[in-house]
N, C-alpha and C positions, 0 to 999 in steps of 0.2 A: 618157392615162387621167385624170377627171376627179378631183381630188381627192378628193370622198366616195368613190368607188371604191375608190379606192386604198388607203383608211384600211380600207372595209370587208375587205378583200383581205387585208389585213396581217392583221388581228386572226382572220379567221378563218382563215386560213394557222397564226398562232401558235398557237391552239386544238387545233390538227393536234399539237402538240408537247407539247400538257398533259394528258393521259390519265391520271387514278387509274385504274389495274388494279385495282380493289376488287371482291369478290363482289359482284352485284345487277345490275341493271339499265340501258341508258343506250343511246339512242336520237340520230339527227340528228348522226354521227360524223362530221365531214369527211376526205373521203381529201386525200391528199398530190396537189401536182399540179393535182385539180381537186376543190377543197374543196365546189362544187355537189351532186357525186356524193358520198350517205351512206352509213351504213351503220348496223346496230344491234347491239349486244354485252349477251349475258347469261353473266356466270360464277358457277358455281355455288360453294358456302361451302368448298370444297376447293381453291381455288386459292389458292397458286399449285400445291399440290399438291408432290410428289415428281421431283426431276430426271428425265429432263430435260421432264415437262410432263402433261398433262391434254389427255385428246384431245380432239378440235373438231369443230364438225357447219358445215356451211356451209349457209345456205337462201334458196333464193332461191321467188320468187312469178309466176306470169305476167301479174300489174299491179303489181309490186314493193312494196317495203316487206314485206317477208314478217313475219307471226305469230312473235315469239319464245316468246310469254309460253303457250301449247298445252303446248310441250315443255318447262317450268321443270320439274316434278314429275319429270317423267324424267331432266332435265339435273340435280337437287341430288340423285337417287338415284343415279347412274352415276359423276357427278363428269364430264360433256363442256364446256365451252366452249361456247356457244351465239354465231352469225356471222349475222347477216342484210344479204344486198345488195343496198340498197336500190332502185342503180339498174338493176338486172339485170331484165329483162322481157321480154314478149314481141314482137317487132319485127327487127331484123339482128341476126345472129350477131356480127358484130364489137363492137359495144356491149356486149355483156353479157359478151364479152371484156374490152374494157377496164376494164367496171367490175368485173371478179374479179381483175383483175391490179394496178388500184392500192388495192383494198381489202386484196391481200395485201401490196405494198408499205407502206400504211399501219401492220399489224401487226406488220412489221417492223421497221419504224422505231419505232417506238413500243413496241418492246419487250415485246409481249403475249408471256406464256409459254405455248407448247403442243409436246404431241408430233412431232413431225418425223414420224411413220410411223402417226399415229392420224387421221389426217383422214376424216370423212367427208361425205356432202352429201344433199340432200334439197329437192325441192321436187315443185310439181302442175304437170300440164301442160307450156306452157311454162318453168314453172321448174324442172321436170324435166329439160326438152331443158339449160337453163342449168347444172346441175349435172353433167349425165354429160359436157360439154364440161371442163368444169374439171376433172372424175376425169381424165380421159384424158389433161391436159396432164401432172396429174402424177401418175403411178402408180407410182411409190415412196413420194410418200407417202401415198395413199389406202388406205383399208382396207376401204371399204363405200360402197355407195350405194342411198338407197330411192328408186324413182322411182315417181309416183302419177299416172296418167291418161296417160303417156307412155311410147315403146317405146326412149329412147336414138338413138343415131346409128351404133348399130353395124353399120346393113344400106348406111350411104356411108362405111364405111373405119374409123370413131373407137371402137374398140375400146378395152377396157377389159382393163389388167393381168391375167392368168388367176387372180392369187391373191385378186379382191377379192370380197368376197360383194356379191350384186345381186341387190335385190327388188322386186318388181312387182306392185303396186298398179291394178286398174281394173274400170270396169264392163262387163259381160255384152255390152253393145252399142255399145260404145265403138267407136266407129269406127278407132280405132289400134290396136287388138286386133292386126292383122295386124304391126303394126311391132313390137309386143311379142312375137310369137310369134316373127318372126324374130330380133330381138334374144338372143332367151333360147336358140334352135337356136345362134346364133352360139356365146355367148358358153362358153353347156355345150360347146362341141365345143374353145374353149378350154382349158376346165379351171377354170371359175368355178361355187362353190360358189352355187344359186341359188334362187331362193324367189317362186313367181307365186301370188297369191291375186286370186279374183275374186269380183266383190260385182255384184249387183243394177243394174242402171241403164243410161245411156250416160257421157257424159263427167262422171264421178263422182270425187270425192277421198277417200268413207270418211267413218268416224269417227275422231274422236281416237285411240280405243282399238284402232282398225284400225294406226293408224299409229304408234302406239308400240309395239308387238308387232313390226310390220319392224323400226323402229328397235333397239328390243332384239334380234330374231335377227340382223339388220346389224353389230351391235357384237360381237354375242359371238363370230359367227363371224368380224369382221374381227381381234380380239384374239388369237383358236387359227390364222388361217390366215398375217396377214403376215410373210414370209418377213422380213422387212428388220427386226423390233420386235428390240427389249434383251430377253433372257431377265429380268433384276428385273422390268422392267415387265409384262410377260406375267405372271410368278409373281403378282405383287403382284395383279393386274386379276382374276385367278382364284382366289385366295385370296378374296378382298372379294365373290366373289361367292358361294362357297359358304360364308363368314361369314353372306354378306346370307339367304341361303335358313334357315341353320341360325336366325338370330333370327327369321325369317317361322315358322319352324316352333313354335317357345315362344313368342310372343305370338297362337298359334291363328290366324293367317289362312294356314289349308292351302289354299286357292283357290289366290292369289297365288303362295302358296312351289309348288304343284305345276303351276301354268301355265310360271310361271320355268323349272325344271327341266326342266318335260319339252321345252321347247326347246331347252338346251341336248340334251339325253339323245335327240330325236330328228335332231338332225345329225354325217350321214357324221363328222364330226372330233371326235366327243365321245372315243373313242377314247385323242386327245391332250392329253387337257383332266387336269389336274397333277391335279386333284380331282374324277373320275369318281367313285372310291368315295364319298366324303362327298357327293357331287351325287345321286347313284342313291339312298344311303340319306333322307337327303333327301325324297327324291319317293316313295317309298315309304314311307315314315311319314307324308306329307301326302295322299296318296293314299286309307291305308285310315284315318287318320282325320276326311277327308271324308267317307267313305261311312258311317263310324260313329257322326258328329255328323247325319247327314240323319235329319230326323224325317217327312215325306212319304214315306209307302211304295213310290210308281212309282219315286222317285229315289234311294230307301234299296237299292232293289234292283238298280235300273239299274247306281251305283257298283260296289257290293259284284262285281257279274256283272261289269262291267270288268276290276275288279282282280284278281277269280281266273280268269279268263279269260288276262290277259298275264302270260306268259313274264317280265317281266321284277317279275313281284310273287312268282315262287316263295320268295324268299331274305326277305321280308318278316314279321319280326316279329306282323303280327297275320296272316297268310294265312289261319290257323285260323278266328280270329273270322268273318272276313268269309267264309268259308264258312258259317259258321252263318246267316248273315241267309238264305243264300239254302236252307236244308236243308228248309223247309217253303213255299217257294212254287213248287209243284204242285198245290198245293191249290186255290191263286185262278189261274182262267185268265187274269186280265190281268196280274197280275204273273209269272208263266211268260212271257208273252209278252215283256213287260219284261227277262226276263231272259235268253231265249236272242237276243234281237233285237241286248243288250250285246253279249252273245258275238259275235255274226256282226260286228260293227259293229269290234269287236276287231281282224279277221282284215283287213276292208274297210281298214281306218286302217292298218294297218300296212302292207296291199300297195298304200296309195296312194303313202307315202311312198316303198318301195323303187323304186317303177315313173316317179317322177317325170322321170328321164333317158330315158326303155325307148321303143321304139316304139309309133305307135298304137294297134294292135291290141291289144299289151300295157292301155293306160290304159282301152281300151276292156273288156276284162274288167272290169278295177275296177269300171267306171260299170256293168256288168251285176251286180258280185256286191254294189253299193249298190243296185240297183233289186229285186235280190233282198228285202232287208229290206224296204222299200217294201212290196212286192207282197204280201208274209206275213206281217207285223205292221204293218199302216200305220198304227197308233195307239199306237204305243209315244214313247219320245221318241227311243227312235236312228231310228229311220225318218226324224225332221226332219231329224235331220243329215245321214241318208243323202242325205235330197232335198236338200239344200244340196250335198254333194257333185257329184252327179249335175247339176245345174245349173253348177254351176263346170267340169266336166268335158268340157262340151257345148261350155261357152264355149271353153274350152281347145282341144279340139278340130274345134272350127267345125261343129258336128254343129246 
């Protein structure tokens, strides 16, 4: 080897051994081995965090070098590890092998601290296929994976642990639709808690906002499902979050604090979750005073006809009030409209969620008793969502 090689060789070798684990930023990581192959690391101001660690997102890109800096907001709010591999893309399965196995030898050797049982991954596309390969080698320690624009490898054998949540990310005409749909038959008959949203388009990755709402339901449910997690760390993880929801609620951003919550509050395992009561109260005091803070009267009413409408706002503090708003609109036919359209829209949501495992035929009511609103208020604002359901449902069901 020529001498300048050599030198370069050395020194970036050496590099490989000097890693400040500091919160922030830092990109161009040489792996061990083969220091060519990089890698990039975001941790967030919680680290090194509480033994034994801070869970980890791994992501990879299908032209590599993956986006850290998307997920920072959500990574210093959660406390995850943020992993990008760099050289993982789209091309042979074996490369994007290697380069996840000495990026994890890299972390290893170099001492990064994270949870042994909080892993999760995330990528589009191809970097999707690259991620649910890496769930699968090790699924004790994974907890979750969001895949976007891709259906997994679960239809040639590469199944994924039944305790991990998996969410799926894509567009209406995506041509992978059908590997997604078998993926998710697979993995439910597993016993994988699971989550398919569809958006607009063909081969689509969403919004930001798309993808950190999987992100969020991926975590929360990988935190109440792994079998294999430290009861501290579970306590801890679910304490901090209904802390985080209770400060969302006294600095008035009820949006936030009632989106939060009712994710947790609408999955199967809320049940398990150490702080259901303080989560439900929660959502129900951000709930009615969302609808109480609306100064637009279609949307003062819309809320209000929500929240007295579900079952689960009976035990609610203001339920009273928020009956008032709606005690005089019969008066105006377009707000009656608005308000029983909530109603129905009520009963659609909640028999979309229950029916999400169910047969066809079952999901196919859903899509009739959304087209129902459509057809009888189609100028309310639940009727949009209805149509967005109804669209998603189509897709889902190849209709």
């Amino acid at each position: 080897m020529p001498p300048f090689r050599l030198f370069v060789l050395l020194i970036t070798t050496a590099a490989v051994m000097a890693i400040d684990w500091a919160p922030g930023y830092q990109e161009k990581l040489p792996s061990v081995d083969e220091p060519e192959r990089t890698y990039r690391a975001y941790l967030p101001p919680q680290y090194p965090g509480e033994a034994p660690g801070l869970p980890i997102l791994f992501l990879s890109s299908p032209d590599g070098n993956p986006d850290l800096k998307e997920y920072q907001a959500w990574s210093d709010r959660q406390g995850v590890i943020l992993i990008g591999i760099d050289s993982s893309k789209n091309g042979p399965r074996d490369n994007n092998i290697r380069a996840q196995e000495l990026v994890l030898k890299t972390l290893a050797q170099e001492k990064l601290v994270f949870h042994p049982h909080l892993w999760f991954s995330s990528g589009g596309s191809g970097g999707a296929q690259s991620s649910w390969l890496l769930a699968s080698r090790y699924e004790r320690n994974f907890a979750g994976i969001l895949m976007v624009a891709q259906g997994g490898w679960a239809h040639e054998g590469f199944t994924l642990g039944k305790h991990l949540a998996i969410a799926w990310l894509h567009g209406k005409d995506d041509p992978i639709v059908r590997f997604v749909a078998d993926g998710e038959r697979i993995q439910k008959g597993l016993g994988n808690p699971t989550k398919r949203v569809v958006i607009p388009g063909e081969h689509v990755f969403g919004s930001n906002a798309q993808r950190v709402e999987l992100l969020e339901w991926i975590f929360i449910t990988g935190v109440l499902n792994q079998p294999y997690l430290d009861a501290p760390t579970r306590g801890r993880l679910t304490a901090a979050q209904a802390e985080r929801l209770q400060a969302q609620l006294e600095k008035g951003e009820f949006a936030a604090c009632r989106s939060e919550a009712e994710t947790v509050i609408g999955m199967p395992l809320f049940a398990k979750h150490p702080h259901a009561k303080a989560i439900l109260t929660c959502w129900q005091a951000a709930v009615a005073a969302e609808a109480l803070a609306a100064t637009e009267p279609r949307l003062r009413v819309r809320l209000a006809a929500e929240a007295s409408a579900d079952p689960r706002m009976r035990s609610a503090s203001k339920a009273k009030e928020l009956k008032d708003i709606l005690s005089d609109v019969r008066k105006d036919k377009d707000l009656n409209a608005e308000a029983q359209a909530a109603k129905m829209w009520v009963s659609v949501r909640a028999a979309e969620q229950d029916t999400r495992s169910k047969a066809k035929g079952v999901r196919m009511d859903v899509a009739k008793a959304a087209f129902a609103i459509v057809n009888r208020y189609p100028n309310t604002l639940a009727a949009a969502d209805a149509q967005k359901l109804i669209d998603s449902l189509r897709a889902e069901l190849g209709e």
